[in-house]
mmJSON file of the N, C-alpha and C atoms, coordinates in Angstrom:
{"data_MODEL":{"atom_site":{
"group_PDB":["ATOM","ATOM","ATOM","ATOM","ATOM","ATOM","ATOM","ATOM","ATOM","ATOM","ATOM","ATOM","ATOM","ATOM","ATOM","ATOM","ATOM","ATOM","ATOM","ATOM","ATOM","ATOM","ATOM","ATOM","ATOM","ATOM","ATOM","ATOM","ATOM","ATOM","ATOM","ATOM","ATOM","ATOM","ATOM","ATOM","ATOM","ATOM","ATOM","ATOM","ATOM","ATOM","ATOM","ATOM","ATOM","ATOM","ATOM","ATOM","ATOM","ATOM","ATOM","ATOM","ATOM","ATOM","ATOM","ATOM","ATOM","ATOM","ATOM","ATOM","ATOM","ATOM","ATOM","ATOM","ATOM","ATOM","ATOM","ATOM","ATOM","ATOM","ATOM","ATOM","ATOM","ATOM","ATOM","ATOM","ATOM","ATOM","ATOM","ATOM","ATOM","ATOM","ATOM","ATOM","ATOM","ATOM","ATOM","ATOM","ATOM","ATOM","ATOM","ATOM","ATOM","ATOM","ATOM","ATOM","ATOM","ATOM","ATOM","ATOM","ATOM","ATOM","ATOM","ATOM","ATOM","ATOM","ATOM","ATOM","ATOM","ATOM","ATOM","ATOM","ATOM","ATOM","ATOM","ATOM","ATOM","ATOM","ATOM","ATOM","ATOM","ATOM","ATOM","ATOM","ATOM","ATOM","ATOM","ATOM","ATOM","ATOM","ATOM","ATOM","ATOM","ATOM","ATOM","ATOM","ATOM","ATOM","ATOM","ATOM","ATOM","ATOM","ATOM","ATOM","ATOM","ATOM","ATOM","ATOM","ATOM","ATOM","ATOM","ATOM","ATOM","ATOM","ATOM","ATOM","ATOM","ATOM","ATOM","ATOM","ATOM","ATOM","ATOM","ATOM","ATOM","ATOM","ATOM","ATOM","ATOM","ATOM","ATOM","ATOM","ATOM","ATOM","ATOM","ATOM","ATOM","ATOM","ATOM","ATOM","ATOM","ATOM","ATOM","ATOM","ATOM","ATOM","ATOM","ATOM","ATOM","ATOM","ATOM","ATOM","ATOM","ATOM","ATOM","ATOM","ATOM","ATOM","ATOM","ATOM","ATOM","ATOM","ATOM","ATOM","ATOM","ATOM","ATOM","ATOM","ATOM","ATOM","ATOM","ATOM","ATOM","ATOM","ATOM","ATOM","ATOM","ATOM","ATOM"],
"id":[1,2,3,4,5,6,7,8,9,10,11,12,13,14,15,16,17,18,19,20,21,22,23,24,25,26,27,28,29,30,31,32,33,34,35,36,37,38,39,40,41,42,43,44,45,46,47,48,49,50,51,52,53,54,55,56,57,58,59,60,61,62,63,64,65,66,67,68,69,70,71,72,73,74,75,76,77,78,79,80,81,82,83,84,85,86,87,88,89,90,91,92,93,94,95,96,97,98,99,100,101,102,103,104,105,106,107,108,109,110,111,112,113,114,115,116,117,118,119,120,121,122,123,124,125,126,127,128,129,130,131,132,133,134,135,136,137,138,139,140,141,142,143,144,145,146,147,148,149,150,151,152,153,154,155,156,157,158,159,160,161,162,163,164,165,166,167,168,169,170,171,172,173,174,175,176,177,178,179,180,181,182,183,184,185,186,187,188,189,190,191,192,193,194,195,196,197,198,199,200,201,202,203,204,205,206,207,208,209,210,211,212,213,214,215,216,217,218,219],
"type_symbol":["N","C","C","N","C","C","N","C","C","N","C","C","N","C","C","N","C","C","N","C","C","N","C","C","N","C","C","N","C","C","N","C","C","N","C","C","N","C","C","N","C","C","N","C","C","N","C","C","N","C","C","N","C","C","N","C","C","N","C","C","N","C","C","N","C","C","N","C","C","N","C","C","N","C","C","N","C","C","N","C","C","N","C","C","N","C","C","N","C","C","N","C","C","N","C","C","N","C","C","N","C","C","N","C","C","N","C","C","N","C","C","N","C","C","N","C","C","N","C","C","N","C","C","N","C","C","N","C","C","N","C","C","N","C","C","N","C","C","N","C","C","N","C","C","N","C","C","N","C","C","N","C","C","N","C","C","N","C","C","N","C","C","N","C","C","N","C","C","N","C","C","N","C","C","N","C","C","N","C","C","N","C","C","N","C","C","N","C","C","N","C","C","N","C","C","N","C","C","N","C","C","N","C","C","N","C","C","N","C","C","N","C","C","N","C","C","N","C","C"],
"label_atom_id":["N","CA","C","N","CA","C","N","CA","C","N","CA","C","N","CA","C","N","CA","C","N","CA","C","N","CA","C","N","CA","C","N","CA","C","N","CA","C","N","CA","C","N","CA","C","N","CA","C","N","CA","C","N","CA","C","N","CA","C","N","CA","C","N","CA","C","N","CA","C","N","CA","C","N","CA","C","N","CA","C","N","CA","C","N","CA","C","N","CA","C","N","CA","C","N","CA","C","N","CA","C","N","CA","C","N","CA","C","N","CA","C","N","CA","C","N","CA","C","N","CA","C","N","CA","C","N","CA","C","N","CA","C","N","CA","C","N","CA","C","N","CA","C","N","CA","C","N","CA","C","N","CA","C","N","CA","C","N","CA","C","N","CA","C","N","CA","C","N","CA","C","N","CA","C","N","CA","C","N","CA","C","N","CA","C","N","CA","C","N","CA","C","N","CA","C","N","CA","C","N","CA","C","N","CA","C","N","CA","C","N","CA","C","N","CA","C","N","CA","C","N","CA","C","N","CA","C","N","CA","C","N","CA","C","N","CA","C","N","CA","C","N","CA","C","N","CA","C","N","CA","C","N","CA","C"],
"label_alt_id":[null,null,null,null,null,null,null,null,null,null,null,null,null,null,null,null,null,null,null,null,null,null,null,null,null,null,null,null,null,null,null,null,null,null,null,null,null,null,null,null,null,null,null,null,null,null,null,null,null,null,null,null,null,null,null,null,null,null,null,null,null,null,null,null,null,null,null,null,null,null,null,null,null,null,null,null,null,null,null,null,null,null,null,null,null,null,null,null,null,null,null,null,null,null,null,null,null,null,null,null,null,null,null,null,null,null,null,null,null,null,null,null,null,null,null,null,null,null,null,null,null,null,null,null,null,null,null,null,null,null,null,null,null,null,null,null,null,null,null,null,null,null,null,null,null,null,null,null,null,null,null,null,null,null,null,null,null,null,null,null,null,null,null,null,null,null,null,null,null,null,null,null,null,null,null,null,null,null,null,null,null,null,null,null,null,null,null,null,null,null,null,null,null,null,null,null,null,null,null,null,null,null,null,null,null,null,null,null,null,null,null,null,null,null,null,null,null,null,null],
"label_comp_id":["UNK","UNK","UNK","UNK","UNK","UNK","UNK","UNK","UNK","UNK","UNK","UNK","UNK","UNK","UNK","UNK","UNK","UNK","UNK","UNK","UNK","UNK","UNK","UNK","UNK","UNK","UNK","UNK","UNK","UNK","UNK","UNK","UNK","UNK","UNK","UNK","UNK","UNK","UNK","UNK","UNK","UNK","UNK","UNK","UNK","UNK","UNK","UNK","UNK","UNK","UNK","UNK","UNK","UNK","UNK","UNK","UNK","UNK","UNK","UNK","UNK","UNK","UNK","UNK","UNK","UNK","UNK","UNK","UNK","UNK","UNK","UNK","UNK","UNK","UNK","UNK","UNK","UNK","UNK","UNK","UNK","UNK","UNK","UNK","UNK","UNK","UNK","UNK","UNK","UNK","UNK","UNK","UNK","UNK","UNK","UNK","UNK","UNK","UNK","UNK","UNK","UNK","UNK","UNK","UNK","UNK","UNK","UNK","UNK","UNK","UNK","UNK","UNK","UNK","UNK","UNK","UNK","UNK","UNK","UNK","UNK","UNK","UNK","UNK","UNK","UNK","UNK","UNK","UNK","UNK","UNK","UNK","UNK","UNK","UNK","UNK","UNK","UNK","UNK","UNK","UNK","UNK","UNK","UNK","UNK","UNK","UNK","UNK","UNK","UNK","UNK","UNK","UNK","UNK","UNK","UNK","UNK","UNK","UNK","UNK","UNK","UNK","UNK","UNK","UNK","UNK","UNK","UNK","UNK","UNK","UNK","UNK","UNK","UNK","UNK","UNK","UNK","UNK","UNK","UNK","UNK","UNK","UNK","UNK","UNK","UNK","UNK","UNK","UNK","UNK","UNK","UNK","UNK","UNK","UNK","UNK","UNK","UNK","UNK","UNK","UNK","UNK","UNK","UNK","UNK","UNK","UNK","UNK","UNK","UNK","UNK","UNK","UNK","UNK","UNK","UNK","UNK","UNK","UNK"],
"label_asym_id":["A","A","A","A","A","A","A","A","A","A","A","A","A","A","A","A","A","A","A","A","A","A","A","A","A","A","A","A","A","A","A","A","A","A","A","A","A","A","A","A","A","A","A","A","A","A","A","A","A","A","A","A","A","A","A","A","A","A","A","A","A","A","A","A","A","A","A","A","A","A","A","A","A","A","A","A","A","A","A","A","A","A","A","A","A","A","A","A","A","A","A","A","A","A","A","A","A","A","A","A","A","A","A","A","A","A","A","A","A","A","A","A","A","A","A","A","A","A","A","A","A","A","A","A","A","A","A","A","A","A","A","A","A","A","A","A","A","A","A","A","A","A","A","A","A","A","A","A","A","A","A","A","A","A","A","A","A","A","A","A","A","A","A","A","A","A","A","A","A","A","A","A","A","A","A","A","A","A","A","A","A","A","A","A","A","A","A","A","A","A","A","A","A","A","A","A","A","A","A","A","A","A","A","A","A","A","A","A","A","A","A","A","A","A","A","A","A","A","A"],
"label_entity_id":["1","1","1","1","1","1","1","1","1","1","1","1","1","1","1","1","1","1","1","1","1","1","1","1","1","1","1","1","1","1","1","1","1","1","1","1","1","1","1","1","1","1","1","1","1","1","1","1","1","1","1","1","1","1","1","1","1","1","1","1","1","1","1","1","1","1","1","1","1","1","1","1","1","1","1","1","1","1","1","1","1","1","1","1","1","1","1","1","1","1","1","1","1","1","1","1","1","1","1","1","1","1","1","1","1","1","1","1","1","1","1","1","1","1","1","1","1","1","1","1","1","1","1","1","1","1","1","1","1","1","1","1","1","1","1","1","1","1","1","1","1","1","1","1","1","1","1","1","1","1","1","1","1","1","1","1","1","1","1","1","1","1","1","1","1","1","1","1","1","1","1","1","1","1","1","1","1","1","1","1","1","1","1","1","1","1","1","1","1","1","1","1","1","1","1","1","1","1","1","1","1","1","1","1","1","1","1","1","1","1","1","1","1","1","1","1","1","1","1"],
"label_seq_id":[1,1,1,2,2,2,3,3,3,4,4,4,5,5,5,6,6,6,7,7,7,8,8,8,9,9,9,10,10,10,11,11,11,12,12,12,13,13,13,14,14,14,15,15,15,16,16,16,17,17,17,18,18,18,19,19,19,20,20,20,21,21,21,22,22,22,23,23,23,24,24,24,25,25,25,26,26,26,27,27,27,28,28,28,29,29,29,30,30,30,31,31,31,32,32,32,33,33,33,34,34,34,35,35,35,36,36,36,37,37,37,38,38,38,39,39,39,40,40,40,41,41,41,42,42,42,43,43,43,44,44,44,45,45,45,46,46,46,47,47,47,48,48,48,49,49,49,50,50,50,51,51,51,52,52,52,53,53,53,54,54,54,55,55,55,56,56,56,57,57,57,58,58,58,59,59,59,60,60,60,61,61,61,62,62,62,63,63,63,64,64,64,65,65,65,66,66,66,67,67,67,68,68,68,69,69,69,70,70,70,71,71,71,72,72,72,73,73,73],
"pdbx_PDB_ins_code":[null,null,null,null,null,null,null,null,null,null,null,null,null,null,null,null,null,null,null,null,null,null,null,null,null,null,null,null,null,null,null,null,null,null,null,null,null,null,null,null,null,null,null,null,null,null,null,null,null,null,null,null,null,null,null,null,null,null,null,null,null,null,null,null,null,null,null,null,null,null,null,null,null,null,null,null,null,null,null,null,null,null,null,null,null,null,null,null,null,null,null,null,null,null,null,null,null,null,null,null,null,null,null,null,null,null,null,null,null,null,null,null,null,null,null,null,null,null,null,null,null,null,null,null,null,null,null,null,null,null,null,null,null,null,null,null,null,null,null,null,null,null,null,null,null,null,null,null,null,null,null,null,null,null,null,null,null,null,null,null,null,null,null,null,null,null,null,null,null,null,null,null,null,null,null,null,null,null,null,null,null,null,null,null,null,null,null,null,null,null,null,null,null,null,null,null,null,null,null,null,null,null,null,null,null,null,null,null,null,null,null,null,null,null,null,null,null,null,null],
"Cartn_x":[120.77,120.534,120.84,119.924,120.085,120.77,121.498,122.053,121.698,121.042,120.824,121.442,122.597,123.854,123.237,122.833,122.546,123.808,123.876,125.246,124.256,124.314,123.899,125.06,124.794,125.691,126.16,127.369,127.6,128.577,128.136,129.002,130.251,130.89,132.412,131.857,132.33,131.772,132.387,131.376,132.431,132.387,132.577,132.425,133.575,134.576,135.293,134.653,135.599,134.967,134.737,135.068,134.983,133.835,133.615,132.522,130.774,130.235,128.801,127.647,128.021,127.316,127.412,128.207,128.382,128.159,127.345,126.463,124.953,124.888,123.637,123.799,125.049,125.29,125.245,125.796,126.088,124.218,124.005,122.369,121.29,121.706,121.172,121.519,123.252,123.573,123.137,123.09,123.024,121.262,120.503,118.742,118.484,119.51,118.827,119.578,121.149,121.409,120.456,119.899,119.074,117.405,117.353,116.073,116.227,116.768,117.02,117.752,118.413,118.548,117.393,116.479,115.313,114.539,114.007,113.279,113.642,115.433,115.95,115.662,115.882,115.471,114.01,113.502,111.583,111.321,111.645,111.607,112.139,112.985,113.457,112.798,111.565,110.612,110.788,111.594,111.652,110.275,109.765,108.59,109.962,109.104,109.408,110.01,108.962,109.199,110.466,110.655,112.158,113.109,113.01,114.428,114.323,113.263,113.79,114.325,113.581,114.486,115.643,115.724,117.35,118.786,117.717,118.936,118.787,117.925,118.243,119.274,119.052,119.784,121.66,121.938,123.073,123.443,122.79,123.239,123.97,123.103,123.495,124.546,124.753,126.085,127.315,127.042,128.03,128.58,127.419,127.879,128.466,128.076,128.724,130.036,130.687,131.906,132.705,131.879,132.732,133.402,132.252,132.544,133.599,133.573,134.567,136.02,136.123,137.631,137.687,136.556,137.027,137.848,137.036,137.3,138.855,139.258,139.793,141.161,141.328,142.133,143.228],
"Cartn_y":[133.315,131.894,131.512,130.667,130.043,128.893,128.448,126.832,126.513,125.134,124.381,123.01,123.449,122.013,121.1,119.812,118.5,117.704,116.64,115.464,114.195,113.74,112.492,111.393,110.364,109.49,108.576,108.452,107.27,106.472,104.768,103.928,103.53,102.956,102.165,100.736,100.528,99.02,98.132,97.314,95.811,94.826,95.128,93.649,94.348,93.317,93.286,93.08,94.002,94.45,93.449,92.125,90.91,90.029,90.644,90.085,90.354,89.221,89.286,89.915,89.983,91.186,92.33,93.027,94.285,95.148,94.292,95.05,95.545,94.408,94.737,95.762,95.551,96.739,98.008,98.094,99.21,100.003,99.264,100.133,99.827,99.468,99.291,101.056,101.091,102.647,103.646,103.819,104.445,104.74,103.919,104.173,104.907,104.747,105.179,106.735,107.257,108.285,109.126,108.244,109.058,109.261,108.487,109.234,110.48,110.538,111.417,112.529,112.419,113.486,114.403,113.263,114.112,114.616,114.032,114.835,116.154,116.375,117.12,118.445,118.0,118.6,119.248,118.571,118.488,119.689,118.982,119.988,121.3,121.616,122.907,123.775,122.978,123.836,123.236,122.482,122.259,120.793,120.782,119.689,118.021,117.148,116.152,115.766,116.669,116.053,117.376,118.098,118.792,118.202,118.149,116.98,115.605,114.982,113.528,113.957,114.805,115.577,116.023,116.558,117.218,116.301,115.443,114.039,113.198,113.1,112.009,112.801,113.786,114.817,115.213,115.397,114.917,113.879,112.383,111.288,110.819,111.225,111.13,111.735,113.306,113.716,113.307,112.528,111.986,111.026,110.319,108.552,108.857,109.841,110.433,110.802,111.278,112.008,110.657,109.98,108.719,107.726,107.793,106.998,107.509,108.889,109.583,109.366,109.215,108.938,107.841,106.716,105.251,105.082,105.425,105.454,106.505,106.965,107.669,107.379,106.5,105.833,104.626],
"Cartn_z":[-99.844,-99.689,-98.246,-97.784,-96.163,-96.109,-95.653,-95.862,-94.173,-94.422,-92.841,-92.919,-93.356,-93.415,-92.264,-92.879,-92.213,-92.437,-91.66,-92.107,-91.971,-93.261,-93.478,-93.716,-92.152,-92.119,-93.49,-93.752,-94.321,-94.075,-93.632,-93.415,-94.268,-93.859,-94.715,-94.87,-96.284,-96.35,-95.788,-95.141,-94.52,-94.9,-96.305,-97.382,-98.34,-98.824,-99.552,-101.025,-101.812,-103.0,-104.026,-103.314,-104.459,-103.716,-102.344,-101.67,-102.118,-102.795,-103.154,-102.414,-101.201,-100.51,-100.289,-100.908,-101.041,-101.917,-102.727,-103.888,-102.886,-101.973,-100.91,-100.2,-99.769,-98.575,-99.378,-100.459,-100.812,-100.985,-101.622,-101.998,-100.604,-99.881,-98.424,-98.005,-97.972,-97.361,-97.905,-99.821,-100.463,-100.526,-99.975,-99.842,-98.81,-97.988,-96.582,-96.489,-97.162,-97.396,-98.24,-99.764,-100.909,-100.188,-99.206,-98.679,-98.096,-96.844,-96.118,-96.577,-97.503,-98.628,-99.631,-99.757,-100.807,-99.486,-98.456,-97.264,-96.874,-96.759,-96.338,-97.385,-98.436,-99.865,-99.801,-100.008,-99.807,-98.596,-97.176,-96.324,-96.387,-96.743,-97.796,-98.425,-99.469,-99.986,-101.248,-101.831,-103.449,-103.389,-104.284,-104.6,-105.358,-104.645,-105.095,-106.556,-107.43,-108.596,-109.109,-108.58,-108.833,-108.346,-107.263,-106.499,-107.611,-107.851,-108.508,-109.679,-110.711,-112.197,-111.943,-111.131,-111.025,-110.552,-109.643,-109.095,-110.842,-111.035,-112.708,-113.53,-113.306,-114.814,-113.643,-112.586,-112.105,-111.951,-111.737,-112.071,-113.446,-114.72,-115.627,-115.894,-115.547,-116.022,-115.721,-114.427,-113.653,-114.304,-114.464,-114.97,-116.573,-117.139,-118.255,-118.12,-117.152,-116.995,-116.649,-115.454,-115.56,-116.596,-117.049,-118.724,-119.128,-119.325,-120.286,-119.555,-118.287,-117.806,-117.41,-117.884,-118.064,-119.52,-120.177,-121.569,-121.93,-121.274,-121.738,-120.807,-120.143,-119.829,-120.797],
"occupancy":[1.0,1.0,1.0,1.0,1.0,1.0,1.0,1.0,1.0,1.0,1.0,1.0,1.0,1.0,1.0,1.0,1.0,1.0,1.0,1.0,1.0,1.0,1.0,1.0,1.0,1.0,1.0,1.0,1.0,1.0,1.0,1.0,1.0,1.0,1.0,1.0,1.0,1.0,1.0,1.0,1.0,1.0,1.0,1.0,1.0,1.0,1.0,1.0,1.0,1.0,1.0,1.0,1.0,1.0,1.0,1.0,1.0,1.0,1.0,1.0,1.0,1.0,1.0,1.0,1.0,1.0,1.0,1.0,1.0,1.0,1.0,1.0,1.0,1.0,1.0,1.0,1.0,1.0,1.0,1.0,1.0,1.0,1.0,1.0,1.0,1.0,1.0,1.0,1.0,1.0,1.0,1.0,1.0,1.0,1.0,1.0,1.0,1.0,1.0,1.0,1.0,1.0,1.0,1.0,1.0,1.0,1.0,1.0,1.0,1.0,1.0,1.0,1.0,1.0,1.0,1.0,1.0,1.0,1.0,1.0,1.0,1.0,1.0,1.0,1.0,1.0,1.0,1.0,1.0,1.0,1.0,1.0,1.0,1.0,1.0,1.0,1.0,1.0,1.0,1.0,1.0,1.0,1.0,1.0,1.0,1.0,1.0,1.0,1.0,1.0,1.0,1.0,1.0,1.0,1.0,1.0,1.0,1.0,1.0,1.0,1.0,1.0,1.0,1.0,1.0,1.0,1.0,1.0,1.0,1.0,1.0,1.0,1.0,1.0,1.0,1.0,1.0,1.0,1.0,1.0,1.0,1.0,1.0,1.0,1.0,1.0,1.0,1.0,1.0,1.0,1.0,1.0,1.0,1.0,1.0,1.0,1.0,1.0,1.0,1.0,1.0,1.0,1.0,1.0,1.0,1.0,1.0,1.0,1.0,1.0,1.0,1.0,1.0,1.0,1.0,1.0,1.0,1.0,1.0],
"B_iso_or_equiv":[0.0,0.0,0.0,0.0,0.0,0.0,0.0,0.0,0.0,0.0,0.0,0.0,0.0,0.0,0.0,0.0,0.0,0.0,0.0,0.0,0.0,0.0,0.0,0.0,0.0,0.0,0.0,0.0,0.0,0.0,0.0,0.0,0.0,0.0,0.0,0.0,0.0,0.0,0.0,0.0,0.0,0.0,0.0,0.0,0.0,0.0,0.0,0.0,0.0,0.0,0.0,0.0,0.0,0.0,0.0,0.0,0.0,0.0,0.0,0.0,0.0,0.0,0.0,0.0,0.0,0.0,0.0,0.0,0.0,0.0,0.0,0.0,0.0,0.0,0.0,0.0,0.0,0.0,0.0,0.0,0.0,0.0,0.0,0.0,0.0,0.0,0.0,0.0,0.0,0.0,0.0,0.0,0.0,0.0,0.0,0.0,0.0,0.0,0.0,0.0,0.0,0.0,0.0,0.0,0.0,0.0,0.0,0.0,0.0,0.0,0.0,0.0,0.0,0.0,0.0,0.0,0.0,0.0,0.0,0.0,0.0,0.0,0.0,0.0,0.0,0.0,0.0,0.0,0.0,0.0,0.0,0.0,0.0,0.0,0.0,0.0,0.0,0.0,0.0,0.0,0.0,0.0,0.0,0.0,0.0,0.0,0.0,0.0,0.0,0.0,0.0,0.0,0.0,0.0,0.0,0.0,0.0,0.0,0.0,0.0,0.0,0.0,0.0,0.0,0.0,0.0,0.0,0.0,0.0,0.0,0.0,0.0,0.0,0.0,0.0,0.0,0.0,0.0,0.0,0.0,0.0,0.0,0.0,0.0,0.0,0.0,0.0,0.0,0.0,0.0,0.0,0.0,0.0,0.0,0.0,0.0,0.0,0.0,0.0,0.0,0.0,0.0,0.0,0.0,0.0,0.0,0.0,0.0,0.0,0.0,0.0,0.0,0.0,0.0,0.0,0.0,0.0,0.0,0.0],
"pdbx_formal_charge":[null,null,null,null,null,null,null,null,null,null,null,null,null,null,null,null,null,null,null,null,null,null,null,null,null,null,null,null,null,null,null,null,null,null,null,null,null,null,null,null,null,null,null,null,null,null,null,null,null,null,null,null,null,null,null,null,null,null,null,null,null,null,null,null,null,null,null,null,null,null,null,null,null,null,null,null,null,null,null,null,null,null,null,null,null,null,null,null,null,null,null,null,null,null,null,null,null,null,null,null,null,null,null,null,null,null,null,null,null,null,null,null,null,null,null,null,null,null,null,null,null,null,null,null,null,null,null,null,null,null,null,null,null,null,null,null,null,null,null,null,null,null,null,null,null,null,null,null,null,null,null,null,null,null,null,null,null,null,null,null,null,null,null,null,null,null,null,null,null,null,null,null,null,null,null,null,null,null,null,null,null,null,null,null,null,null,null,null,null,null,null,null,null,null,null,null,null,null,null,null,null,null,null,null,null,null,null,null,null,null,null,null,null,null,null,null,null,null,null],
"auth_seq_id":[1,1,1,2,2,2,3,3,3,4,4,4,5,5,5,6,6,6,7,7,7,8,8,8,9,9,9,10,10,10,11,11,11,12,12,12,13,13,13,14,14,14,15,15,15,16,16,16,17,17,17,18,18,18,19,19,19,20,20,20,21,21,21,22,22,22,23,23,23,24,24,24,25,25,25,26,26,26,27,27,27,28,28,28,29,29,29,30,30,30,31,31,31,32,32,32,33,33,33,34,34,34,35,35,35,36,36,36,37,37,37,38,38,38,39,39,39,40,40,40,41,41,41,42,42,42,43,43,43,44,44,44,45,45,45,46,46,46,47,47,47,48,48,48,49,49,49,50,50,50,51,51,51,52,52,52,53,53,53,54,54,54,55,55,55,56,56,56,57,57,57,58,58,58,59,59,59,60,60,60,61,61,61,62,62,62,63,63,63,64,64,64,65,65,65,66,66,66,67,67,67,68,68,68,69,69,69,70,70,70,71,71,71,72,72,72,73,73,73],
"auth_comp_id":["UNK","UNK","UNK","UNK","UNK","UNK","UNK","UNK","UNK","UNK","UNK","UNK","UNK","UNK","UNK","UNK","UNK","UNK","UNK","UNK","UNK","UNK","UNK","UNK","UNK","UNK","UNK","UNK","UNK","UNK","UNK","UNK","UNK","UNK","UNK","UNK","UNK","UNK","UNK","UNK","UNK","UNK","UNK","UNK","UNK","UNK","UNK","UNK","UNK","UNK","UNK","UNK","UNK","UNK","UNK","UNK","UNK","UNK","UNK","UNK","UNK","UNK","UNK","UNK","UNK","UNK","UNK","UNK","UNK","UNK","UNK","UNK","UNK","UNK","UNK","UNK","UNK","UNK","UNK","UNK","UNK","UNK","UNK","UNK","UNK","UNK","UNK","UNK","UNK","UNK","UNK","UNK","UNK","UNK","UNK","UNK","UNK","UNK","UNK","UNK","UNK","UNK","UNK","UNK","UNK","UNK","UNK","UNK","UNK","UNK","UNK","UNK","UNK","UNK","UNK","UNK","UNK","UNK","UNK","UNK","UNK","UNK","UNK","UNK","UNK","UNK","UNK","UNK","UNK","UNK","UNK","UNK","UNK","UNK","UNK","UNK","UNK","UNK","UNK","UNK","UNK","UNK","UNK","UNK","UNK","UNK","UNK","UNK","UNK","UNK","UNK","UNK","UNK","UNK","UNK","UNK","UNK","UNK","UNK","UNK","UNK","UNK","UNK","UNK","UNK","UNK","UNK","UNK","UNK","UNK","UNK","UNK","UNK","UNK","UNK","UNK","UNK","UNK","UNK","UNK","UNK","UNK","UNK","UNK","UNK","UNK","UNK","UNK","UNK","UNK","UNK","UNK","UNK","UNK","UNK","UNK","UNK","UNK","UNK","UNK","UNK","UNK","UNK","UNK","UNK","UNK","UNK","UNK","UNK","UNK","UNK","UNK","UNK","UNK","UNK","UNK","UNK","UNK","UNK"],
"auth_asym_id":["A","A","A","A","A","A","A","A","A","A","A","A","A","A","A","A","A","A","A","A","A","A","A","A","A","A","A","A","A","A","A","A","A","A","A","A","A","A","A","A","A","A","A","A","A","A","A","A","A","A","A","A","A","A","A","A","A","A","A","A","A","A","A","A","A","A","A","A","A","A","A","A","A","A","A","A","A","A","A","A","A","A","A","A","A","A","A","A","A","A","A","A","A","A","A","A","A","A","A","A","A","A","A","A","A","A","A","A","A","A","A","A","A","A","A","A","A","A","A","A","A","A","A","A","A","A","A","A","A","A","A","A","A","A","A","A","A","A","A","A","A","A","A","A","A","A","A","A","A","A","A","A","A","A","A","A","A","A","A","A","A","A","A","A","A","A","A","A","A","A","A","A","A","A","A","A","A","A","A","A","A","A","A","A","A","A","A","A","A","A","A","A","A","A","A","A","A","A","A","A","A","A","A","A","A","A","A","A","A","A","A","A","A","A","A","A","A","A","A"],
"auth_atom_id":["N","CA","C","N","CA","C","N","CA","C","N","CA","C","N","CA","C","N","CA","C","N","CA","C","N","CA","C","N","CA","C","N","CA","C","N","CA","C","N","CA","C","N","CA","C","N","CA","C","N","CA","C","N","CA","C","N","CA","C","N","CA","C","N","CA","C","N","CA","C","N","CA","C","N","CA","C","N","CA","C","N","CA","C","N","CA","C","N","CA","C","N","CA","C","N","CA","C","N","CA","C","N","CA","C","N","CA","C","N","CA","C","N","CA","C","N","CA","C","N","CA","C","N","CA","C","N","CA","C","N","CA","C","N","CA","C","N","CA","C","N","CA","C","N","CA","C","N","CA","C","N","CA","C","N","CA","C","N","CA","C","N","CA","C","N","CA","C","N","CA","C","N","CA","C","N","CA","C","N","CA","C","N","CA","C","N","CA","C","N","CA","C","N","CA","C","N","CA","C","N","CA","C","N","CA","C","N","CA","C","N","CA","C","N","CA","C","N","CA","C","N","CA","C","N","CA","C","N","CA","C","N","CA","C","N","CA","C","N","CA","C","N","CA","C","N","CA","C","N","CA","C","N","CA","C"],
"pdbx_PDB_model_num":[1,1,1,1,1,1,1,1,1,1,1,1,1,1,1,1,1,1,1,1,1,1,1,1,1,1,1,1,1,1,1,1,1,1,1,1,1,1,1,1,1,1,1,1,1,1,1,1,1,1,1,1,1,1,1,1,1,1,1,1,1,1,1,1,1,1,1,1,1,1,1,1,1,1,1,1,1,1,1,1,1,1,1,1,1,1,1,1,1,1,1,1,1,1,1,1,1,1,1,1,1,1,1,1,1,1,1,1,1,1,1,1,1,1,1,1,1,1,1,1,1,1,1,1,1,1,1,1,1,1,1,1,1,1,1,1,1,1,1,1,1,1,1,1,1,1,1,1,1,1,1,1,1,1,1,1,1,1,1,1,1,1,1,1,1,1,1,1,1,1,1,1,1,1,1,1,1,1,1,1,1,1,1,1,1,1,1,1,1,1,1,1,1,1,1,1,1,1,1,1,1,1,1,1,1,1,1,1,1,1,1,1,1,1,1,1,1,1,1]
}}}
């Protein structure tokens, strides 16, 4: 396996977490990281529609695991 480690910037939010704009900011940073992430991907050689299945099916497990140590709190 080849790895061509890229660093895709990500900012610190400058909205306080009770601040109504930082639901903006956040998916403002998080679009412009999840692009340049699937390109980086793509350019790689994997096809689009593998990168988007595979990001849905790790999202989910995630937000699953989260649950489980919300809940389990």
């Amino acid at each position: 396996m080849v790895s061509t480690r890229q660093t895709i910037e990500i900012t610190k939010p400058q909205h306080t977490a009770n601040d109504a704009y930082r639901a903006v900011e956040r998916e403002e940073i998080l679009e412009v990281a999840f692009r340049d992430f699937v390109r980086a991907v793509v350019a790689a050689g994997w096809s689009e529609s593998e990168v988007a299945l595979t990001l849905a099916d790790i999202a989910d497990d995630y937000v699953m695991a989260l649950a489980g140590r919300v809940a389990g709190k």
